[in-house]
N, C-alpha and C positions, 0 to 999 in steps of 0.2 A: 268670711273671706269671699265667697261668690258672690254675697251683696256687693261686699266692695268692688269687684273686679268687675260688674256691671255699670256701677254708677261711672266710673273711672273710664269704659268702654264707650256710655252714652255719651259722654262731656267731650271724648276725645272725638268718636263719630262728629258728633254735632258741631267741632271747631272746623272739621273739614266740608259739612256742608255749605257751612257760615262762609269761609274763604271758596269754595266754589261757583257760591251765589254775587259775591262780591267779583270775582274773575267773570263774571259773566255781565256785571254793571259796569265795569270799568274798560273792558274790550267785545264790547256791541258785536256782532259779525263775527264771531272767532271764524266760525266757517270748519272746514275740514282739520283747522288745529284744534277745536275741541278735543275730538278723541285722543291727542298724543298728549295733550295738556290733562286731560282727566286720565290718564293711564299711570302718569307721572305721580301725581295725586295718590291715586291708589297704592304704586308702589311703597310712596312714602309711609303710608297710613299700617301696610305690612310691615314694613321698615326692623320694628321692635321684634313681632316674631318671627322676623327670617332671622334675625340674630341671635334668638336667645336658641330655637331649632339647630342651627348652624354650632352654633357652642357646644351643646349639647351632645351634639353629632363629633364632636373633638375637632371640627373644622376651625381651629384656632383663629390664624390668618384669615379667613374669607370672613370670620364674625365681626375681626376687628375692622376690615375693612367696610362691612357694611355698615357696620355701628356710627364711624362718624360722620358721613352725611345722612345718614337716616336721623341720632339723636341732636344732630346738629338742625333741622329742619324742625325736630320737634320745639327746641325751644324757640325757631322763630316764627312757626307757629302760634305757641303759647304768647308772646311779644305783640304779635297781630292781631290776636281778637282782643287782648288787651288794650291795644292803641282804640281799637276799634270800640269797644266799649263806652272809651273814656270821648272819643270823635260823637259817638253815638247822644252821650252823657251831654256833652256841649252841646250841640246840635238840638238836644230838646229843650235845654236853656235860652239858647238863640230864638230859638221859636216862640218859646211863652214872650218872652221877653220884647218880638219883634209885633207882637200882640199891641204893643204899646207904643212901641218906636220904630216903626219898619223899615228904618233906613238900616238899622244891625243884623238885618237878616244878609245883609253882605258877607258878615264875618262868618255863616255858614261852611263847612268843611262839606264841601262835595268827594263823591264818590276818587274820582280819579285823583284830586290832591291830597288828600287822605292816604289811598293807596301806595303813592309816591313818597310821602312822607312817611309813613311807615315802612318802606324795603331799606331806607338811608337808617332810619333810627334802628331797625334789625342789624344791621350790617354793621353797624359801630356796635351796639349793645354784641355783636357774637365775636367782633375782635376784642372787644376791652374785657368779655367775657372769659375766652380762651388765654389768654393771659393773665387774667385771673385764678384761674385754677390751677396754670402754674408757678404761682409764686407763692408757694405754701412757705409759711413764716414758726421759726419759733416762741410759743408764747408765753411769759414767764407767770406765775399766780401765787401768790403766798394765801394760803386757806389756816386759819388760828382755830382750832380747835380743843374745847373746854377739857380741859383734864387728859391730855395728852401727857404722856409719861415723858418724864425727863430725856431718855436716850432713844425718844423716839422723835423729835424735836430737831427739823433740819433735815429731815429726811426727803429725799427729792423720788419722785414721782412721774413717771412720763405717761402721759397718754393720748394714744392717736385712738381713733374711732372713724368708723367709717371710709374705709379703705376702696373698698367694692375691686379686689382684686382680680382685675379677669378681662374683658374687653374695654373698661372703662376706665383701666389706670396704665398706661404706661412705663417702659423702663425707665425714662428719665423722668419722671413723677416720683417712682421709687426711688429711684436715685435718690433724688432728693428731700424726700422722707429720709433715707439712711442716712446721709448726714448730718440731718439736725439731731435724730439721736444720737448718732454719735457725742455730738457736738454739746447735748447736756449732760452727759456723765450724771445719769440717773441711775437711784439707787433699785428703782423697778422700774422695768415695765409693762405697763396696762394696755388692753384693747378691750375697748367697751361696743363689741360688734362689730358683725356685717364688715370685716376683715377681708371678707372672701364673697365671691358671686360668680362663682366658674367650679367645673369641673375641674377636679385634683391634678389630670393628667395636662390638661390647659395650663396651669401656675405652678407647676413642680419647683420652676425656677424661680416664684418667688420668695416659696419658700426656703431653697436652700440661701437667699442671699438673706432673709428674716436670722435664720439661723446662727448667722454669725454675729448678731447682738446677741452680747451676753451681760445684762447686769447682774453686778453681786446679789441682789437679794432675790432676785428672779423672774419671771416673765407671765403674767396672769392673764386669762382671756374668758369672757362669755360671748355666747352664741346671740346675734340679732335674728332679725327676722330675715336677711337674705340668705343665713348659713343655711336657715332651712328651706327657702325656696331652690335654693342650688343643689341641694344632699346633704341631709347631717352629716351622714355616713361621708362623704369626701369633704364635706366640711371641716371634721374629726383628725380628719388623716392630713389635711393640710396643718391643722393646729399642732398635732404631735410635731410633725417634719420641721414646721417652724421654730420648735425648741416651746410652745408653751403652754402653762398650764391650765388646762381649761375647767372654768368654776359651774359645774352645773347643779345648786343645791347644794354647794361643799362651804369650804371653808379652807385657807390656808395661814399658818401662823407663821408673819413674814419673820417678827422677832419679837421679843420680850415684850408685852404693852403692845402687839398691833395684830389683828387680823382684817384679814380681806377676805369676802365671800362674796360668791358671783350667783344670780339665778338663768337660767335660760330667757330669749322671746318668748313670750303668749302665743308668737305668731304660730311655733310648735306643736302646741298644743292645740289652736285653731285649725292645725290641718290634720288634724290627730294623728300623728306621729307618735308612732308608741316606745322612738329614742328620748320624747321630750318630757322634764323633768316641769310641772306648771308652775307658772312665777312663785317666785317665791313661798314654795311648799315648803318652811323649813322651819327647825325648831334648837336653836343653842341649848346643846346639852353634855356637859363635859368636856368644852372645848373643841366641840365639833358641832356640826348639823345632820341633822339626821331628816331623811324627809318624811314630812307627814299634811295635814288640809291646808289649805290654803288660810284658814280661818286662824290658824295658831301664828302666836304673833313671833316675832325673834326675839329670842331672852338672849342677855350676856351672861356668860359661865362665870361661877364667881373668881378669882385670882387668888393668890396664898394670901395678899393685902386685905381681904373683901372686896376688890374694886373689880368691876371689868375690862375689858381689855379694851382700846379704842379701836372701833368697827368699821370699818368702809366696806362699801355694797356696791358691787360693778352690776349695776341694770341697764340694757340697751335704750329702753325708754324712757324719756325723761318724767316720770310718775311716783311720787312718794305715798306709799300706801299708808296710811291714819293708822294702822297697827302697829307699824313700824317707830314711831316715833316713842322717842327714850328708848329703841333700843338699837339704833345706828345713829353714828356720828358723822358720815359724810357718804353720800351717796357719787358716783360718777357715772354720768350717761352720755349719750349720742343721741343719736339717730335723725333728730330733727337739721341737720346741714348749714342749720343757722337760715335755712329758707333758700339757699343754696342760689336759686332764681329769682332775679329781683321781678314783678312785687309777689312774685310765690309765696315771699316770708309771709303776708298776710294771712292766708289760709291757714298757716303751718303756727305761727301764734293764736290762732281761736282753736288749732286743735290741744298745740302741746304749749297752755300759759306759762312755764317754765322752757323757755326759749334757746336761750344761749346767755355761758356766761355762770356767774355764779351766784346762787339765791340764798336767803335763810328762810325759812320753811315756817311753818305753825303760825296761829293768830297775833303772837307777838314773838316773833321768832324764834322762839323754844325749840321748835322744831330742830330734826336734824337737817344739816347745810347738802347743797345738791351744787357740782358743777356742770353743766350742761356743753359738750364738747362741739365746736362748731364743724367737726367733720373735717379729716384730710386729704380726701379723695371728693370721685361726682356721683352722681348716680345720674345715667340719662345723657342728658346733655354735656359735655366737659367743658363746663363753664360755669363758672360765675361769679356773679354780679352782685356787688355790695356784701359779701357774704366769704370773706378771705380764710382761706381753709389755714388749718391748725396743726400744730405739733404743741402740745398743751406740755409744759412743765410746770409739777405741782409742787411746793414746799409745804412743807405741814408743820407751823408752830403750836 
C-alpha cells in the first residue's frame, strides 16, 4: 500500500510540474502573476486531502464543496498531459519525418496552439463528462449457468457496485440509483463494494433511504477496498442501517439450489486491519464456510441429491483464483469503473484483463463465468467518459 501511494503521489507531483513548465512556455512574462497562478496550482494539488481531512472531520458540506472543483480539475488535469503526450507523440513524428520533407514541419503543434486546443477539448470532455455520470441506466444480462436447479431458474438479481457514498455521489445520483431498483423488481440485491467512502455520521441518510429497498430473497453485500480506507468499523454500521447482509468469509442460502458467499478486499488485509477476514480464506463445509488458509480451495457441500448447490461469489475485485475453479459458478465483481475516465480505461485493462462485462473463465472456458460490474457511482472526478455507469439486472437461467 505505501508503494502504491508513492508511485500515485510521484505521477500526480510530476503532472503538475509538467503543466507548470508548459504555463510558463506558453505565457512568457507572467511577471507578478506567477505567484497567484502557482498558489492556485498548489491549492488544486491539496485539493484531495483537504477533502478527505474535511470528511473526516464530519465537515460534511465544506468536503463536498471542495470536492468538486478540486476533483473536477483533477480530471482536466489527467486530459492535459494526456493531450499533451499524444501533441508530444506527433511532434516527434513530424520531426523524423521533416528529416525528409521539411516543408511538414508546418504541421508541427506549437506550445500555445496546443494549449488552446487542449482547455476547449477539457471543457467539452468535463461537460459530456458530468452528464455522464448522471445518466446511470438500467442494465438487463441473462447469465445460463450449467446445472442450475429448476426453481432456481428466472431468478433476477440486482447489482450495483461502486457507489462511493459520501462526497462523491449526490442525492439526485441516489435518487436515481433508487429508482431503477425499484423499477426491476429483483429477487436480490447485491453490492459487490466500496458502497460507502465516508464516515457513518456523513451518510446516515443514505442509508436510511437504502433501507427501504426490500427484496424478497434479501440484500447481500461485501466490503471493497474503500469500506476500509474509510473505517470498517463505520463501514459495518452503515451496512447494518442499510438493511444488509454483509458476506465476510460467510455464506448465505438464498434458497433451495443456490448459495451466495462473499469474501472481504485484500485491501483489509494490506493495512492489517485485524476486523479483515483475507480473501478468500474459506473452506465449504456442511453448508457453510468456515474460515481457514488462504491455500484451501472452496468445496461444495454435498446436497441430499449428491449435487452441489449452485455458488455465486461476491469479490470486489475483478480476479478468479485457479483454486477456485470447479467450485464456483459465477463470480460478481467491481471495482474497476469500467475505466471510469476515458483513456484511464487503458491502464485499468493491463491491470484488471477481466474488464467490464461478462467473461467465461479457464483455457477453454470451463472455468467459472465472472461478471464484472461497470460501477454506479465515481470515484474522484464525477465524470465520465465512455464509461456509462450501471444498475446491472441479472437473470440466472
Amino acid at each position: 500500500m505505501p508503494v502504491f501511494l508513492i508511485v500515485i503521489l510521484f505521477i500526480y507531483a510530476a503532472m503538475y510540474v509538467y503543466l507548470g513548465w508548459e504555463v510558463d512556455q506558453v505565457f512568457a512574462g507572467l511577471g507578478w502573476w506567477r505567484a497567484p497562478i502557482y498558489g492556485f496550482l498548489t491549492l488544486m494539488f491539496l485539493a484531495p486531502v483537504i477533502v478527505v481531512q474535511l470528511d473526516r472531520r464530519l465537515k460534511f458540506r465544506w468536503a463536498q464543496a471542495a470536492a468538486l472543483p478540486g476533483y473536477l480539475w483533477m480530471a482536466g488535469l489527467f486530459w492535459f498531459c494526456s493531450l499533451a503526450l499524444a501533441a508530444g507523440a506527433w511532434n516527434l513524428a513530424v520531426a523524423a519525418l521533416g528529416m525528409k520533407w521539411p516543408g511538414i514541419l508546418a504541421a508541427t503543434i506549437t506550445h500555445r496552439t496546443g494549449f488552446a486546443a487542449a482547455c476547449v477539448v477539457i471543457a467539452v470532455g468535463l461537460a459530456a463528462g458530468v452528464l455522464g455520470a448522471q445518466r446511470i441506466r438500467l442494465k438487463r444480462v441473462t447469465i445460463r449457468i450449467p446445472g442450475l436447479a429448476e426453481n432456481v431458474r428466472g431468478l433476477k438479481l440486482l447489482q450495483i457496485s461502486d457507489l462511493h457514498l459520501g462526497v462523491h455521489m449526490g442525492q439526485r445520483r441516489l435518487g436515481r440509483v433508487l429508482e431503477l431498483v425499484r423499477e426491476a423488481e429483483a429477487d436480490v440485491l447485491i453490492s459487490t463494494g466500496d458502497l460507502t467512502d465516508s464516515a457513518f455520521e456523513n451518510i446516515r441518510w443514505f442509508a436510511e433511504e437504502l433501507r427501504e429497498i426490500n427484496p424478497p430473497r434479501g440484500k447481500f453485500a461485501v466490503l471493497g477496498n474503500h469500506e476500509f480506507y474509510a473505517g470498517v468499523a463505520e463501514s459495518l454500521r452503515f451496512h447494518e442501517a442499510a438493511g444488509f447482509t454483509v458476506l465476510r468469509g460467510t455464506a448465505a442460502t438464498v434458497m433451495e439450489g443456490l448459495r451466495i458467499a462473499g469474501v472481504d478486499d485484500p485491501a483489509g488485509e494490506g493495512m492489517k486491519r485485524v476486523e479483515c477476514f483475507a480473501e478468500e480464506e474459506a473452506l465449504w463445509r456442511d453448508g457453510s464456510i468456515e474460515l481457514q488458509t488462504l491455500t484451501r480451495p472452496l468445496k461444495r457441500p454435498p446436497s441430499p441429491k449428491g449435487e452441489g448447490a449452485t455458488t455465486i461469489l461476491l469479490k470486489h475485485q475483478p480476479r478468479i483464483e485457479a483454486r477456485s475453479v470447479g467450485h464456483i459458478d459465477l463470480q460478481l465483481s467491481g471495482h474497476t469503473h469500467g475505466g471510469q475516465v476515458f483513456p484511464f480505461h487503458l491502464v485499468v485493462k493491463w491491470i484488471y484483463p477481466l474488464f467490464a462485462g461478462r467473461y467465461a473463465t479457464g483455457p477453454a472456458g470451463e472455468g467459472p463465468q465472472i461478471y464484472v460490474h461497470r460501477g454506479t457511482g465515481t470515484w474522484g472526478p464525477p465524470v465520465r467518459l465512455f464509461s456509462p455507469p450501471e444498475v446491472t439486472l441479472i437473470t440466472v437461467e
